[in-house]
C-alpha positions as CSV (number, residue, x, y, z in Angstrom):
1,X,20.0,21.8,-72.1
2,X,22.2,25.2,-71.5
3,X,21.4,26.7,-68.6
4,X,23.8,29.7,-69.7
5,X,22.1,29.8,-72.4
6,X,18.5,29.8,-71.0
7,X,19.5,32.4,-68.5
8,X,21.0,35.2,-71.2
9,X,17.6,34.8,-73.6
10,X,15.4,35.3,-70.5
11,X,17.8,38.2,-69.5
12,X,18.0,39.7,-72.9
13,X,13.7,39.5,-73.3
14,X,13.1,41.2,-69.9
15,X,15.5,44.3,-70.8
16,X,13.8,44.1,-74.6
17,X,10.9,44.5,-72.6
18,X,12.4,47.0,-70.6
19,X,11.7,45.3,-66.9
20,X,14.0,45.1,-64.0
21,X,14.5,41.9,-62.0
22,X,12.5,43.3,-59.5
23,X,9.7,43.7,-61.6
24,X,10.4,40.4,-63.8
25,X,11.1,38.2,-60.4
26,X,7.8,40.3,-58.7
27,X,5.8,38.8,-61.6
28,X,6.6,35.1,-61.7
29,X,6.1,35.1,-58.0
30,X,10.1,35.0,-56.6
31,X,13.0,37.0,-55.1
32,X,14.8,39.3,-57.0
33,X,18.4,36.9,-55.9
34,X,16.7,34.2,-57.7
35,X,15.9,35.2,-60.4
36,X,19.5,36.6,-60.6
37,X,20.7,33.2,-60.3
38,X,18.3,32.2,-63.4
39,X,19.7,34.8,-65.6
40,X,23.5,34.1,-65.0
41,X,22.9,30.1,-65.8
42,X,23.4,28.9,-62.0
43,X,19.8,27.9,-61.7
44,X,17.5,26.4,-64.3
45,X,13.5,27.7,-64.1
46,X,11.4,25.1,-62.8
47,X,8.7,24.4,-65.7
48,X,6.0,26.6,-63.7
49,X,8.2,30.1,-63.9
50,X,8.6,28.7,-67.3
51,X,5.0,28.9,-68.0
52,X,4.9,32.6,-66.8
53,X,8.3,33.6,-68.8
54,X,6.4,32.5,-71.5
55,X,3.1,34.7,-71.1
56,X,4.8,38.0,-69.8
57,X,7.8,38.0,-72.4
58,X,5.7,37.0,-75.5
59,X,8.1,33.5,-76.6
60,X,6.6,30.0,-76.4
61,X,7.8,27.7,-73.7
62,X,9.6,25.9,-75.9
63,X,12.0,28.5,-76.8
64,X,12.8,29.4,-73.3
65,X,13.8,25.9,-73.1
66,X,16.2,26.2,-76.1
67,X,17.1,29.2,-75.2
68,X,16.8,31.1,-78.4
69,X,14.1,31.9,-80.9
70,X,12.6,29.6,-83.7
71,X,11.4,29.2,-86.9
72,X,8.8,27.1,-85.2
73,X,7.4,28.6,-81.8
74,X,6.0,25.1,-80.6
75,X,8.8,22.8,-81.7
76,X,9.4,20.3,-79.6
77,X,13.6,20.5,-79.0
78,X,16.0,18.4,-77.9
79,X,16.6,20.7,-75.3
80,X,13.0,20.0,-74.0
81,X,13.7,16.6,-74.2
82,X,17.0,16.9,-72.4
83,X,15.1,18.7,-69.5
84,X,12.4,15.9,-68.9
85,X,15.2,13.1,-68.5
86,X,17.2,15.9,-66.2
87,X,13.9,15.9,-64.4
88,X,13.1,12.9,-64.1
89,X,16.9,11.8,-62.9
90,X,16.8,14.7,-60.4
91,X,13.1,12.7,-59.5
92,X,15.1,9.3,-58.9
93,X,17.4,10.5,-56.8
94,X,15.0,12.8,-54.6
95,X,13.0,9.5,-53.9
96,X,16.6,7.7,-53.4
97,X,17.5,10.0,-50.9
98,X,13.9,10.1,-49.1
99,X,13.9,5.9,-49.2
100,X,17.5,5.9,-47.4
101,X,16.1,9.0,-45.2
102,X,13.4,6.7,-44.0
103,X,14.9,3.5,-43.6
104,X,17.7,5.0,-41.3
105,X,15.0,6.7,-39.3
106,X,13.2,3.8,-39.0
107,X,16.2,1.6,-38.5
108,X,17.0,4.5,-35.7
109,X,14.1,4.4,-34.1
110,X,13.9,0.6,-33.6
111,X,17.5,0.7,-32.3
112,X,16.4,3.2,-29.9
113,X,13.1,1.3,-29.0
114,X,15.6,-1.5,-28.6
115,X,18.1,-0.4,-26.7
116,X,15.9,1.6,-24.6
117,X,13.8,-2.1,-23.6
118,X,16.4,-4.2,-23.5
119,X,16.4,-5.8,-20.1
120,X,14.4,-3.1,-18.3
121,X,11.6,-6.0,-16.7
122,X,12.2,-8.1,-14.3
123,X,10.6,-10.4,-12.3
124,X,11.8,-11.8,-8.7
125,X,10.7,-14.2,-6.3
126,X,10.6,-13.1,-2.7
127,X,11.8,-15.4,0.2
128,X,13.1,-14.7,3.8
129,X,12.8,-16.5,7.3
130,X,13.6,-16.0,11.0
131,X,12.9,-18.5,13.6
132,X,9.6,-17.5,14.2
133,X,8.3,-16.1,10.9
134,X,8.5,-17.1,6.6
135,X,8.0,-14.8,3.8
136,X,5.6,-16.6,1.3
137,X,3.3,-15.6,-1.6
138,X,6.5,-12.7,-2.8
139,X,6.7,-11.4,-6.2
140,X,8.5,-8.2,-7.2
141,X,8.1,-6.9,-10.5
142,X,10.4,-4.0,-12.1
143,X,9.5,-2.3,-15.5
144,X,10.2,1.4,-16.3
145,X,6.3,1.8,-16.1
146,X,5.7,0.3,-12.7
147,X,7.1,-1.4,-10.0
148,X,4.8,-4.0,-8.0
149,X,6.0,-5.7,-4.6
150,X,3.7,-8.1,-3.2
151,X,4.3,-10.9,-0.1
152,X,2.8,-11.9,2.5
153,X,4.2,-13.5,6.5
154,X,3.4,-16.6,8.2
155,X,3.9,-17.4,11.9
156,X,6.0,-20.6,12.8
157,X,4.8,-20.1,16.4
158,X,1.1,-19.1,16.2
159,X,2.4,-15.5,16.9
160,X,0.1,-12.8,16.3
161,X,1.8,-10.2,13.7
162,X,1.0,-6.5,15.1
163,X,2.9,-4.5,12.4
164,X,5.2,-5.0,10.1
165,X,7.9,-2.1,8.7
166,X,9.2,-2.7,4.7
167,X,13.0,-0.8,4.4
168,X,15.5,-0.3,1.4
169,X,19.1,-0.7,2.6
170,X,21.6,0.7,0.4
171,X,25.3,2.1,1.1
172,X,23.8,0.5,4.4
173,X,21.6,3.4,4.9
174,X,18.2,2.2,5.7
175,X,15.7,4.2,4.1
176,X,11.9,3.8,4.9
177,X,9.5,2.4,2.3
178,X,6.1,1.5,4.5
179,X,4.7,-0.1,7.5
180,X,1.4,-1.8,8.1
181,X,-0.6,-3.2,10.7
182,X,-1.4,-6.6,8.8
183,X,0.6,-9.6,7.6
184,X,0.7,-8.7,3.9
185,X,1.9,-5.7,2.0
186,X,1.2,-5.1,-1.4
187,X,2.8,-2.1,-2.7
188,X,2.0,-0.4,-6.8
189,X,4.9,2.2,-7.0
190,X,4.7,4.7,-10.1
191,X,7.8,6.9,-11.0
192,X,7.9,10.9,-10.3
193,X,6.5,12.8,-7.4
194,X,6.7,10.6,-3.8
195,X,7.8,7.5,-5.3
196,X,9.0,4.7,-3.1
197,X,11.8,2.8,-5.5
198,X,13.9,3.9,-7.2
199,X,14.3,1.9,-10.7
200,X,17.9,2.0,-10.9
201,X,19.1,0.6,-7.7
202,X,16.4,-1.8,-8.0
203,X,18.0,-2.6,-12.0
204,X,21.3,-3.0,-10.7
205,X,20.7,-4.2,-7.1
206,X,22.7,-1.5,-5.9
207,X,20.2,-2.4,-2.1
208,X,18.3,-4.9,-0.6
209,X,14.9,-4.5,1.2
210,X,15.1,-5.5,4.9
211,X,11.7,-6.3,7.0
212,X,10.9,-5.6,11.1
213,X,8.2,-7.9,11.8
214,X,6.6,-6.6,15.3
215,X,4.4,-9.6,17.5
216,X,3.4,-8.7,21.0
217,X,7.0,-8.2,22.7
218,X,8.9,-9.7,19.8
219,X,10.3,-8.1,17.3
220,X,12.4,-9.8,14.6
221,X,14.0,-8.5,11.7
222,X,14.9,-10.5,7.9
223,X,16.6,-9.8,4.9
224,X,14.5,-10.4,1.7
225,X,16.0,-12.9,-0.6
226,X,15.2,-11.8,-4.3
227,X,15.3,-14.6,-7.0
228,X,15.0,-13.3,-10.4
229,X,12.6,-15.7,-12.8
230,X,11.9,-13.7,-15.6
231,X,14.1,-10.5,-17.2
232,X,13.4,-9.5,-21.0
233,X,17.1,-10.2,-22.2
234,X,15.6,-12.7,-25.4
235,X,15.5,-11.3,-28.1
236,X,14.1,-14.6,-29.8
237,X,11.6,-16.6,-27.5
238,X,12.0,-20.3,-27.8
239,X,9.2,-22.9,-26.9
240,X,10.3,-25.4,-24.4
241,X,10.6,-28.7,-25.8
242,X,9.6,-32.4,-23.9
243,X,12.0,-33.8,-21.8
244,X,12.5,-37.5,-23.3
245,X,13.9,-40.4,-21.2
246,X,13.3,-44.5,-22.7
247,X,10.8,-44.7,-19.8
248,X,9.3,-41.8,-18.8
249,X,7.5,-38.0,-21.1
250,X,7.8,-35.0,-19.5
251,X,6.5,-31.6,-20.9
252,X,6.3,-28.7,-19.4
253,X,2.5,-27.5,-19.6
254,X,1.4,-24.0,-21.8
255,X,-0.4,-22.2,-20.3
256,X,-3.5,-21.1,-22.8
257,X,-3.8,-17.3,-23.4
258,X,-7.5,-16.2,-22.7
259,X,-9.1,-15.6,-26.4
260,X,-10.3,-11.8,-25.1
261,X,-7.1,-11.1,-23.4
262,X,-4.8,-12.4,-26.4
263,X,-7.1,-10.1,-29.1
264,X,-7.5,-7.1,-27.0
265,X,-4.5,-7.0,-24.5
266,X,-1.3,-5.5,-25.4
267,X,1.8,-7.8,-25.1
268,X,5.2,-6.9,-24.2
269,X,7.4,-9.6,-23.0
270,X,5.5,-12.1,-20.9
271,X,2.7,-9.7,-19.9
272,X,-0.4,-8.9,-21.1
273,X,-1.8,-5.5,-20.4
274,X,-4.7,-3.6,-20.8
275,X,-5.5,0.3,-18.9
276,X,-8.5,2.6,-19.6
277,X,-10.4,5.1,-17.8
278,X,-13.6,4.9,-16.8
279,X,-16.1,7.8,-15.1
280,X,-13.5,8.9,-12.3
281,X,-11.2,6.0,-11.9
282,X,-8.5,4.2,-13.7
283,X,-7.7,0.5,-14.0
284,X,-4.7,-1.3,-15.0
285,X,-5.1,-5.3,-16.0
286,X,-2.4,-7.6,-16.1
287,X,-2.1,-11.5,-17.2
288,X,1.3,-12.9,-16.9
289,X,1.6,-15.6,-19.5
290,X,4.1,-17.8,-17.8
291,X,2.4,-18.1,-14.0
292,X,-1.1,-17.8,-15.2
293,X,-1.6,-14.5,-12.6
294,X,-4.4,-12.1,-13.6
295,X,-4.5,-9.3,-11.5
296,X,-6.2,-5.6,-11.3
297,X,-5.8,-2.6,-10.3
298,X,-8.1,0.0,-9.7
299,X,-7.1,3.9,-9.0
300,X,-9.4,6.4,-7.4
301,X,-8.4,9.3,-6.6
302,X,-6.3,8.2,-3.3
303,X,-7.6,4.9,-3.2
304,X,-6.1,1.8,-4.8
305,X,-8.0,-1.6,-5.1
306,X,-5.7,-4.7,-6.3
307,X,-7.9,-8.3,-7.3
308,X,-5.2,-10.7,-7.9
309,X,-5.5,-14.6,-8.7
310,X,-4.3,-17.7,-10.6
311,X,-6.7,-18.7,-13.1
312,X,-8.7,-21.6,-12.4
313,X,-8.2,-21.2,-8.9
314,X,-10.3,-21.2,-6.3
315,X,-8.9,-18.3,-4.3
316,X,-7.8,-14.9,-5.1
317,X,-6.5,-12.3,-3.3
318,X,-7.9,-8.6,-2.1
319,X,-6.7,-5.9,-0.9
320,X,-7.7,-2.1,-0.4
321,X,-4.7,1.2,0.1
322,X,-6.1,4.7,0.9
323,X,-3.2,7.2,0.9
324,X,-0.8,4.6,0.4
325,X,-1.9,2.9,3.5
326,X,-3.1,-0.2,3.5
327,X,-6.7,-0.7,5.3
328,X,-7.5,-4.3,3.9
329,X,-5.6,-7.2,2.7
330,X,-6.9,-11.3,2.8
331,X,-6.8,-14.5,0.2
332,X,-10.0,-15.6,-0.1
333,X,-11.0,-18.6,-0.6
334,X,-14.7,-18.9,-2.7
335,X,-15.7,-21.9,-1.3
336,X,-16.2,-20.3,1.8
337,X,-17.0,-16.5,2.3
338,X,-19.0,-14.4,3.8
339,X,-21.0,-11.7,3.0
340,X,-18.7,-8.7,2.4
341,X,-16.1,-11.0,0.8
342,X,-18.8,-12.4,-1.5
343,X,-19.7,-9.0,-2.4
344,X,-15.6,-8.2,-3.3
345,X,-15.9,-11.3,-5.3
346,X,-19.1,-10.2,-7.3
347,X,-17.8,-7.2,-8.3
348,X,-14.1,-9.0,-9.6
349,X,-15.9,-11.5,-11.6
350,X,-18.3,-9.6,-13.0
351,X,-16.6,-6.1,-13.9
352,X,-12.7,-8.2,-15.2
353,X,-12.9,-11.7,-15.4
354,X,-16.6,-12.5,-16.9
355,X,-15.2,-9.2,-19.1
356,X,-12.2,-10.5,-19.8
357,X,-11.5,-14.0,-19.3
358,X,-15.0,-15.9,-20.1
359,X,-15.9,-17.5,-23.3
């Protein structure tokens, strides 16, 4: 195959036929430049402008392939021949070159994905005591999605708690996060607009959160102790083997994924997680493999409800945030509520956990 060759027989047709290249290039449907190119042998015709060369300039294909007459119009050449396996090379390494294409993107975009998960959840345990009050029931969760702080305070000394103000120390600045009027606080914080953390002091403990408790005349303040449990630094998850003595078995129980939550849930690192919409609210759900937590959270409008509780419990715990201000917040025990607790109950079991969690 001459591409020289083929160019000077299409030129010399078209000025037999007395055409310009605009004309010729305006009839097989390109630019004037291209069709320049054709003619001077830099570019070969692709095999449709072949099939209109052939029509307007009165030679068979195959001749414009060979570049000159013949004796036979419809010969099958070499030259033909010599096209299809330039074709069909040119075809191997177009789908070469797309293969690598999309195995570095894709190798791109999992390094990305990667890099950009890495180590970004956490999960803490939440301690702190004075002499007259203990910080139990604390778990603080990080993830670029959300951030959820949740403890409550006991009384050593039977003191009544009358408020209690949350701050974030850092560069020993103390920067208000929120105060309530109850011995709990339970705090969902979403990143953007009016957030309370911010995820990268919180990543690199660049602070610590200090707590006022206020009883009657007494006012005490604590330092919160974080102890991380859980980050997402595996990359390969290992299942924990028995520890063996000559005497003595112990194994370290599993606990067993609900079928509903391990078929419909998404997992990422520990959690399980499922969020929809429904009429005017939305609801996040949440299983924690490890712990065995399943929790809920409900968004409407400015009001946020949060069900939390241990499978196979027999407690969980409520609580109820209008304008990020928290008007409710008990354990409950089922055993033993009353009416409106009962009611709180109902609605949990039957709208997430019969929904989710029963057989």
């Amino acid at each position: 195959m001459n591409k020289e060759d083929v160019g000077q027989f299409i030129k010399n047709l078209r000025e037999e036929k007395g055409m310009t290249q605009e004309e010729l290039a305006k009839a097989i449907y390109c630019s004037r430049s291209n069709l320049a190119h054709i003619e001077s042998g830099r570019v070969f015709p692709s095999h449709d402008k072949i099939v209109l060369l052939s029509s307007i300039l009165g030679v068979s294909e195959m001749e414009i392939y060979s570049g000159r007459k013949l004796q036979n119009p419809n010969e099958v050449t070499p030259s033909f021949f010599e096209y299809v396996k330039h074709l069909k090379s040119k075809t191997k390494k177009y789908m070469i070159v797309s293969i690598f294409v999309i195995v570095i993107s894709i190798v791109l975009f999992l390094s990305y994905y990667f890099l950009s998960s890495y180590n970004t959840i956490k999960m803490y345990k939440v301690s702190g005591e004075t002499d007259n009050f203990i910080v139990n029931v604390g778990t603080l969760l990080v993830s670029k999605d959300k951030i959820i702080l949740t403890f409550s305070v006991d009384s050593k000394n039977d003191l009544e708690i009358t408020s209690m103000s949350l701050n974030y120390i850092k560069d020993n600045n103390p920067n208000f996060v929120v105060s309530h009027t109850s011995s709990f606080i339970y705090i969902v914080d979403s990143y953007g607009y009016n957030e309370y953390f911010n995820y990268d002091d919180l990543q690199k403990n660049k602070g610590y959160f200090s707590l006022d408790i206020f009883s009657n005349d007494i006012k005490d303040t604590l330092e919160l102790n974080l102890e991380q449990v859980y980050d997402n630094k595996k990359i390969v998850i290992k299942k924990t083997l028995p520890i063996r003595d000559d005497t003595t078995t112990y194994e370290t129980p599993v606990k067993e994924v609900p079928l509903k939550i391990a078929e419909n849930f998404n997992y990422k690192q520990g959690i399980y997680s499922y969020s929809f919409k429904e009429d005017d609210k939305a609801v996040d759900v949440y299983y924690y493999k490890e712990d065995g937590i399943f929790m809920v959270n409900e968004f409407q409008e400015t009001t946020i409800k949060t069900w939390q509780t241990f499978l196979g419990e027999k407690d969980f715990h409520y609580s109820l945030s209008v304008d990020k201000e928290l008007i409710y917040s008990d354990y409950i025990k089922i055993d033993n509520m009353n009416y409106e607790e009962s009611k709180i109950y109902d609605y949990f079991k039957v709208n997430y956990i019969d929904k989710y969690v029963g057989d």
